[in-house]
C-alpha positions as CSV (number, residue, x, y, z in Angstrom):
1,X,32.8,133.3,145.4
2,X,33.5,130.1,144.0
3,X,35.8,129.9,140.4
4,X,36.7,127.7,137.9
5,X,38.8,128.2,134.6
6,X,37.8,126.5,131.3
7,X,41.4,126.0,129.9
8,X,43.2,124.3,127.3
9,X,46.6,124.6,129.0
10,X,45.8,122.8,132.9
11,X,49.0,121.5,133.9
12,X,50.7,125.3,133.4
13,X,47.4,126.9,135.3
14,X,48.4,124.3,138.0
15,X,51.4,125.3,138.6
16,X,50.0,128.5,138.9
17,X,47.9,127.8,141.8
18,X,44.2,128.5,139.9
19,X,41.4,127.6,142.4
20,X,39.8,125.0,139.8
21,X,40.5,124.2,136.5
22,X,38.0,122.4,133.7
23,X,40.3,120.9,131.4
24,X,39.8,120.6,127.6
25,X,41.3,119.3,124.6
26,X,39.7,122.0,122.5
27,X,42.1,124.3,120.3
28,X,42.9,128.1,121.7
29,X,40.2,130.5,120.8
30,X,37.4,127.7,120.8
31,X,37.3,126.2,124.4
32,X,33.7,126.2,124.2
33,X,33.0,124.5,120.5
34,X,33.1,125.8,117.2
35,X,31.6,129.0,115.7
36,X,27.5,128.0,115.7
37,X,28.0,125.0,117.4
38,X,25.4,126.2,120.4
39,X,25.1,122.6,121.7
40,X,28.4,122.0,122.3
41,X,28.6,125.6,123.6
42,X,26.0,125.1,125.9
43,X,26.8,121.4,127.5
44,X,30.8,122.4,128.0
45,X,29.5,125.7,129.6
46,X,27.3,123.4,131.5
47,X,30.3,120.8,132.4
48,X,32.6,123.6,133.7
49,X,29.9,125.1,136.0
50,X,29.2,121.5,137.4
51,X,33.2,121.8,138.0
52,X,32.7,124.7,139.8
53,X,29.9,123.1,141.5
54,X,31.6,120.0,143.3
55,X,35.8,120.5,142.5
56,X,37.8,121.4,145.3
57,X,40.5,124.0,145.9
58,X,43.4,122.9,144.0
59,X,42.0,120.2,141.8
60,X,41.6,119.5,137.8
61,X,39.0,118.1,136.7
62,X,39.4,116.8,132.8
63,X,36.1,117.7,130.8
64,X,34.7,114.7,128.4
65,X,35.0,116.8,124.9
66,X,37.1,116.4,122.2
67,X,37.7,118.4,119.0
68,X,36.0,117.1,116.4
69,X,38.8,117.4,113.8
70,X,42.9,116.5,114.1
71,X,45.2,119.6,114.9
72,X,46.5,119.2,111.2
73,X,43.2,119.6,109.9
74,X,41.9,122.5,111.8
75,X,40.9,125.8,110.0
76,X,41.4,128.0,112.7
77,X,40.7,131.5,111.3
78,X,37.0,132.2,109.8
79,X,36.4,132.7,106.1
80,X,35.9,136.1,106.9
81,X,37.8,138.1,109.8
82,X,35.6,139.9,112.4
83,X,35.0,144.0,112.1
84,X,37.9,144.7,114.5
85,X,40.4,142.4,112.5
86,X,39.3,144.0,109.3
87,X,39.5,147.6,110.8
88,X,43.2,147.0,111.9
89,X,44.7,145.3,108.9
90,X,42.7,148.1,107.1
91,X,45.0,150.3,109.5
92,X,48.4,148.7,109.2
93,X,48.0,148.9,105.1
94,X,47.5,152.3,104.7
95,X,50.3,153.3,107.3
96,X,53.4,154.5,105.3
């Protein structure tokens, strides 16, 4: 079965040895587009399974997105953290 990786960090996964690698210049925990964004979502999806599709063994291909915003200016963390965040901070505060 044929695999690619969507990553952020390519020149480590090369070194590696990964099978094929879609590159992005997309901050961790959004290599597919921002929260909602289901267009972006779907045509980087789309781009990394055409990777898949016609890379070779070995090789990087570097996928045509960009991040919309400058690193400095990136919110990373949601306005409100997901259940399991909430759950374990609710955890770690009540431990004595």
């Amino acid at each position: 079965m044929t695999t690619v990786t969507l990553n952020m960090l390519w020149p480590y996964q090369r070194m590696i040895g990964m099978p094929r690698v879609a590159a992005i210049e997309h901050p961790f925990g959004r290599p597919y587009g921002d929260v909602g964004d289901a267009a972006t979502q779907t045509a980087v999806l789309r781009a990394a399974l055409e990777v898949a599709d016609t890379a070779k063994r070995g090789e990087v291909v570097q996928l045509p997105f960009r991040w919309h915003e400058e690193p400095k200016d990136t919110k990373w963390h949601p306005a409100e953290a997901s259940p399991i965040i909430a759950f374990i901070k609710k955890r770690r505060e009540s431990k004595p």
